[in-house]
C-alpha positions in Angstrom: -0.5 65.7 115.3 -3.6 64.1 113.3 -2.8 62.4 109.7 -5.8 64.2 107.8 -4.9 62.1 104.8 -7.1 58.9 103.2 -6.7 55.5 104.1 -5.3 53.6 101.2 -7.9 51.9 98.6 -10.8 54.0 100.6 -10.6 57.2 98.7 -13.9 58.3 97.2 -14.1 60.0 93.8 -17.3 62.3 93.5 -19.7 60.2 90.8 -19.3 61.6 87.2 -22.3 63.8 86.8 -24.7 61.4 84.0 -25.1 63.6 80.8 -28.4 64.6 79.8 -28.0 62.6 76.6 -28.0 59.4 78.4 -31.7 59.9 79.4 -33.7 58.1 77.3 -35.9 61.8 76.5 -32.8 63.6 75.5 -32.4 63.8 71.6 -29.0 65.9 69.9 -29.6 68.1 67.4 -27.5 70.9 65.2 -28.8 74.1 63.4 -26.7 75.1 61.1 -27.1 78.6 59.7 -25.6 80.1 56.9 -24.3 83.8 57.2 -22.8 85.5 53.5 -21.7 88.8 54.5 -21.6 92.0 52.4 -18.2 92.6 50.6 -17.9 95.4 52.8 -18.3 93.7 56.1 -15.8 93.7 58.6 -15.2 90.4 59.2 -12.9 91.6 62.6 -16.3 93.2 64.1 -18.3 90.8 62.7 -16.9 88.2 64.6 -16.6 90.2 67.9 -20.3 90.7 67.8 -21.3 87.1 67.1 -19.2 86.0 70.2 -19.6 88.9 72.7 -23.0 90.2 71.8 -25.4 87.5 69.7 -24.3 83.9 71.6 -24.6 85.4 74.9 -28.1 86.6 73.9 -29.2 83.6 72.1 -31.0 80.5 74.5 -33.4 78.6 72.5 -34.1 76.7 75.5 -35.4 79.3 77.3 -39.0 80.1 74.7 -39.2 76.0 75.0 -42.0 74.5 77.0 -39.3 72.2 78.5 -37.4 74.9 80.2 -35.8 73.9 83.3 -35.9 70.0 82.6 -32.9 68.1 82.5 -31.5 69.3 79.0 -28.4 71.1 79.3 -28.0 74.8 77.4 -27.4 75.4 73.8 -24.2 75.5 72.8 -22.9 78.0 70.1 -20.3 78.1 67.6 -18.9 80.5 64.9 -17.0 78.6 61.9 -15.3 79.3 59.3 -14.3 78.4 56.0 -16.9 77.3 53.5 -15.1 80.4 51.2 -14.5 84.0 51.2 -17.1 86.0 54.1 -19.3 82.8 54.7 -19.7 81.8 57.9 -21.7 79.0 60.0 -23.3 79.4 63.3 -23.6 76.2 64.9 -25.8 75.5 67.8 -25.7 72.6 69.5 -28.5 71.7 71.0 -30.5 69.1 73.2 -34.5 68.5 73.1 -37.3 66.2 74.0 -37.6 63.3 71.4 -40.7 62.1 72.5 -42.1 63.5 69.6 -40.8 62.7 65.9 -37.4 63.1 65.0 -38.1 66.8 63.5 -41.1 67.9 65.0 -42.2 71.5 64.2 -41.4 73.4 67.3 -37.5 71.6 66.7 -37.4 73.9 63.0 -39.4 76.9 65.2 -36.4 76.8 67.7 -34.1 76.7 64.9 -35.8 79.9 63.3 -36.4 82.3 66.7 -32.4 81.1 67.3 -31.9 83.9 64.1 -34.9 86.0 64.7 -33.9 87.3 67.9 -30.6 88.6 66.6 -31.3 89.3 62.7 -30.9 92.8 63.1 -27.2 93.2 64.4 -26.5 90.2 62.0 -27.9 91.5 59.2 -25.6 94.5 59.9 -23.1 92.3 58.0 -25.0 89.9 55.8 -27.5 87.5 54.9 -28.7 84.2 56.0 -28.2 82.0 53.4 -29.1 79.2 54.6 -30.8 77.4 58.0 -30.4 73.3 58.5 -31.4 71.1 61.5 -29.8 68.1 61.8 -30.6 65.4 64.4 -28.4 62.3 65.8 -29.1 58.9 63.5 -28.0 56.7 65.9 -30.7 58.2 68.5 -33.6 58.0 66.3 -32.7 54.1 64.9 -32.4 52.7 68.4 -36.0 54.9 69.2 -37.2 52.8 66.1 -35.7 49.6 67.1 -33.9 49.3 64.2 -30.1 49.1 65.6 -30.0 46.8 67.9 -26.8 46.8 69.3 
């Protein structure tokens, strides 16, 4: 009979895959949009079609010149909470900061991110509002001003 297990101390554990964000190319950023809905929205189906239908449909990455680099997909969220039928769709996502902090095609991703699925969200309501917001600590150690 043959011991298939692992000499003691020589047990290899695979590497930890590097994230993207540890490349010094990779910049964070959140868009943050705003959705009001109608009064007589169904939040239930409202909800259902955000996370089945629109999220699955949405990939900013993918109308990016970068496609395929190492940045990883966008990440999407639905919260709650700001008050009665408002909602915020939250993308996470990653993007080349060899340009400035928010360059133009950044706010552009931010924008097609809505466009492509206004329609079955305006089913329900309105954007109210759009944001991009980008990781400080990123940009000060880009302009040498954190040092640490």
């Amino acid at each position: 009979m043959t011991d298939l297990t692992e000499p003691t101390g020589s047990s290899q554990q695979p590497e930890p895959k590097p994230s993207p964000l540890d490349s010094s190319t990779i910049g964070l950023a959140f868009v943050l949009h705003s959705i009001k809905l109608n009064e007589a929205a169904n939040t239930d189906d409202f909800e259902r079609i955000m996370l089945h239908e629109v999220f699955p449909s949405v990939d900013t990455l993918a109308s990016s010149p970068w496609k395929g680099e190492e940045s990883t997909p966008d990440e999407h969220f639905l919260l709650s909470g700001r008050g009665p039928n408002e909602y915020v769709w939250m993308i996470r996502l990653e993007y080349f900061i060899h340009h400035t902090p928010e360059p133009t095609w950044l706010f552009n991703r931010a924008t097609a991110s809505f466009d492509t699925v206004k329609d079955k969200i305006e089913q329900f309501g309105t954007l109210a509002s759009t944001e991009v917001l980008y990781d400080v600590k990123e940009w000060r150690q880009r302009l040498g001003l954190d040092r640490s």
